[in-house]
C-alpha positions in Angstrom: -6.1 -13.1 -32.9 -5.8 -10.8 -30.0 -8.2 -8.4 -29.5 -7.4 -4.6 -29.1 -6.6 -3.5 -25.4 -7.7 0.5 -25.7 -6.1 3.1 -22.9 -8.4 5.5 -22.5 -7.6 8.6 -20.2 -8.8 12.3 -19.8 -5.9 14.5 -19.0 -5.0 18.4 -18.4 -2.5 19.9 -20.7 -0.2 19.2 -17.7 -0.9 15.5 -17.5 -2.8 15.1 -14.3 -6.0 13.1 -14.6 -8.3 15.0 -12.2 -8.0 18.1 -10.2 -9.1 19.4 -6.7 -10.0 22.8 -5.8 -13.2 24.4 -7.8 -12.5 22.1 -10.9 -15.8 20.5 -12.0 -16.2 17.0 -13.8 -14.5 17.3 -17.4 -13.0 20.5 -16.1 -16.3 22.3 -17.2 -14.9 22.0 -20.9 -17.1 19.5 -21.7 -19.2 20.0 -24.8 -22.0 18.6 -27.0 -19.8 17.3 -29.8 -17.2 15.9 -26.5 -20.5 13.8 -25.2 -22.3 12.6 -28.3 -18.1 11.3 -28.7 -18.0 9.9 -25.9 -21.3 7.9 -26.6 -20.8 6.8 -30.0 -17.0 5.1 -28.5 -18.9 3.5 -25.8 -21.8 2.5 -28.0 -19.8 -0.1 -29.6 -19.1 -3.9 -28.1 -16.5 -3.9 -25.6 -15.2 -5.3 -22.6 -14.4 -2.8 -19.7 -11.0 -3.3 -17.9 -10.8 -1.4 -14.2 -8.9 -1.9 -11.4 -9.8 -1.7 -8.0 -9.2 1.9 -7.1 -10.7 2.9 -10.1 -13.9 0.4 -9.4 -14.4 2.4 -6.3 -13.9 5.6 -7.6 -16.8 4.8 -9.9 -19.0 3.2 -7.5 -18.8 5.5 -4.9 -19.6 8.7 -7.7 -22.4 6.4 -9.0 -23.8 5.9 -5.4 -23.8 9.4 -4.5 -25.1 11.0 -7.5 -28.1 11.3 -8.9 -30.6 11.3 -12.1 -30.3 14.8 -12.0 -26.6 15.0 -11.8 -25.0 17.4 -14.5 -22.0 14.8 -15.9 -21.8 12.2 -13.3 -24.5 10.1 -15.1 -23.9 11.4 -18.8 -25.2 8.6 -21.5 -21.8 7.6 -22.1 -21.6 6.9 -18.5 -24.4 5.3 -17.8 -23.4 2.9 -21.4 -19.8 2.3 -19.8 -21.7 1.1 -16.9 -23.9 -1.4 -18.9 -21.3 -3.3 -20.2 -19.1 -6.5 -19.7 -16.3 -5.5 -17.3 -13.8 -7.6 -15.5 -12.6 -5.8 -12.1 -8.6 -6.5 -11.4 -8.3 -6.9 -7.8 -7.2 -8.9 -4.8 -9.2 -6.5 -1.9 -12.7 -6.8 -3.7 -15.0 -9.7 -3.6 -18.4 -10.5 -6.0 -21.0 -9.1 -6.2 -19.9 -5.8 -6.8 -22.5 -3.0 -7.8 -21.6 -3.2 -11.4 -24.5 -4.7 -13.8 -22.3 -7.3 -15.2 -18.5 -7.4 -13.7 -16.4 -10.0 -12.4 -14.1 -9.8 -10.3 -10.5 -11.0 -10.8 -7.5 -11.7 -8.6 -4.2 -11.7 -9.3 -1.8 -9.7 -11.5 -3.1 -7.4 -13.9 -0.4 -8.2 -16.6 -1.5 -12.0 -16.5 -5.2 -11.2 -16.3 -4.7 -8.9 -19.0 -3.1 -11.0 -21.4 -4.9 -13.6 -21.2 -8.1 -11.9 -21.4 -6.6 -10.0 -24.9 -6.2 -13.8 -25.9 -9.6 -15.2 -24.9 -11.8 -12.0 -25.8 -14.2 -12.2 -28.6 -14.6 -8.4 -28.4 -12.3 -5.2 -28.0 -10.8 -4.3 -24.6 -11.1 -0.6 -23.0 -10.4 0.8 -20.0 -10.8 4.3 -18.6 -8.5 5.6 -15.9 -7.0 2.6 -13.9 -3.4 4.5 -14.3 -1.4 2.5 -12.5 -2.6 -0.5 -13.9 -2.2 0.6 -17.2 1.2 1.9 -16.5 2.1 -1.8 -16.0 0.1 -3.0 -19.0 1.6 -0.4 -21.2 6.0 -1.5 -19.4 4.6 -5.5 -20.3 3.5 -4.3 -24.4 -0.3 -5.0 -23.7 -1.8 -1.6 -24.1 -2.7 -1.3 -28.1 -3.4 2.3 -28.1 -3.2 4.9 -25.5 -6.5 7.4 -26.0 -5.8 10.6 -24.4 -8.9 12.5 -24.0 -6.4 16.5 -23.5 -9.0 19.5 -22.0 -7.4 22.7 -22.2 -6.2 23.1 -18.5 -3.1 23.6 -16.6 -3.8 22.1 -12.9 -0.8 22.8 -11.5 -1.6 23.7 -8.0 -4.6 20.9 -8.0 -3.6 18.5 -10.4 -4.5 14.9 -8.9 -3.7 11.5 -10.4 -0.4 12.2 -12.8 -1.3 10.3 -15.8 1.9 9.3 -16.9 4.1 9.4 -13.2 6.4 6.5 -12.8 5.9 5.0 -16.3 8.3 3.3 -18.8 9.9 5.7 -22.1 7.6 5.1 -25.0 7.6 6.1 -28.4 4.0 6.7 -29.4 2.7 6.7 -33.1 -0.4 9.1 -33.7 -2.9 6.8 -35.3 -5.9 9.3 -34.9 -6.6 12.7 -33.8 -9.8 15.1 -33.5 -10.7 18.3 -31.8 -14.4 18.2 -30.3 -16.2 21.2 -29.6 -13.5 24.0 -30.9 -11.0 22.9 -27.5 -10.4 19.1 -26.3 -8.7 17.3 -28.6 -8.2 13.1 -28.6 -5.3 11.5 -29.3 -4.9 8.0 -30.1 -1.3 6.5 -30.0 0.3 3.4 -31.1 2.8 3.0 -27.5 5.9 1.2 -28.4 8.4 0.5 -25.0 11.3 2.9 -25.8 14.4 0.9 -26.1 
């Protein structure tokens, strides 16, 4: 049996998966109930999925920040961190400053796949958009977990979530609001024929 490939992607209303400008991490929505959330998802046994952008985006945050950082070293942070992850990338070579990651070459819908065949345990990843833009056209993505913070960006929206992608019909399989305002939606994506 395959194991479950996860999606997992904060977004503004909008669709843009950071911003510029005076925007903090999370957007400053972030609340108690959004971080104990967060923790409990990343508690469980899983294998982390990034590419390389992504990689570097995370180990460059992680380098400059520090203990006393406000979110860039939350707990579910830190526990992302911690676990298994396999990097995607033909640029970056081993070691990389990730506890336990390898590093991967060649294309991600081949890595992919044949990790979702090989993998003992679940399969998440957490931005990596255009990578998951091509998991999600080749029918490897299992559910697409949008993380929505009640923003518009549109003058500093960075990194449109969804720019360039495939038509997809997308099942709601689970929904929540956390803290009175973000709300989580998990979809079933199914390639729009």
């Amino acid at each position: 049996m395959a194991a479950t490939y996860t999606f997992d992607v904060f977004s503004s209303l909008d669709g843009f998966g950071a911003a510029g400008g005076d925007w903090t991490g999370y957007w400053g929505k972030q609340g108690p109930e959004l971080l104990d959330h967060r923790l409990a998802l990343y508690g469980e046994e899983q294998r982390m999925v990034l590419g390389a952008r992504t990689y570097r985006a995370f180990a460059r945050m992680l380098a400059t920040s520090t203990e006393e950082s406000d979110d860039v070293r939350d707990p579910w942070v830190t526990r992302m961190r911690s676990l298994p992850a396999t990097v995607v990338s033909t640029t970056l070579e081993a070691p990389l400053d990730w506890p336990d990651a390898t590093v991967v070459s060649g294309d991600a819908v081949d890595v992919v796949a044949r990790l979702k065949e090989e993998s003992p345990v679940p399969l998440r990843s957490h931005g990596s958009l255009s990578m998951n833009r091509a998991l999600m056209a080749a029918g490897l993505v299992d559910r697409v977990q949008v993380t929505l913070f009640p923003v518009i960006t549109g003058r500093t929206g960075q990194d449109p979530v969804f720019q360039g992608a495939a038509d997809f019909d997308l099942e709601l399989i689970e929904h929540r609001t956390l803290d009175g305002r973000t709300q989580e939606l998990v979809y079933r994506p199914t390639l729009h024929a």
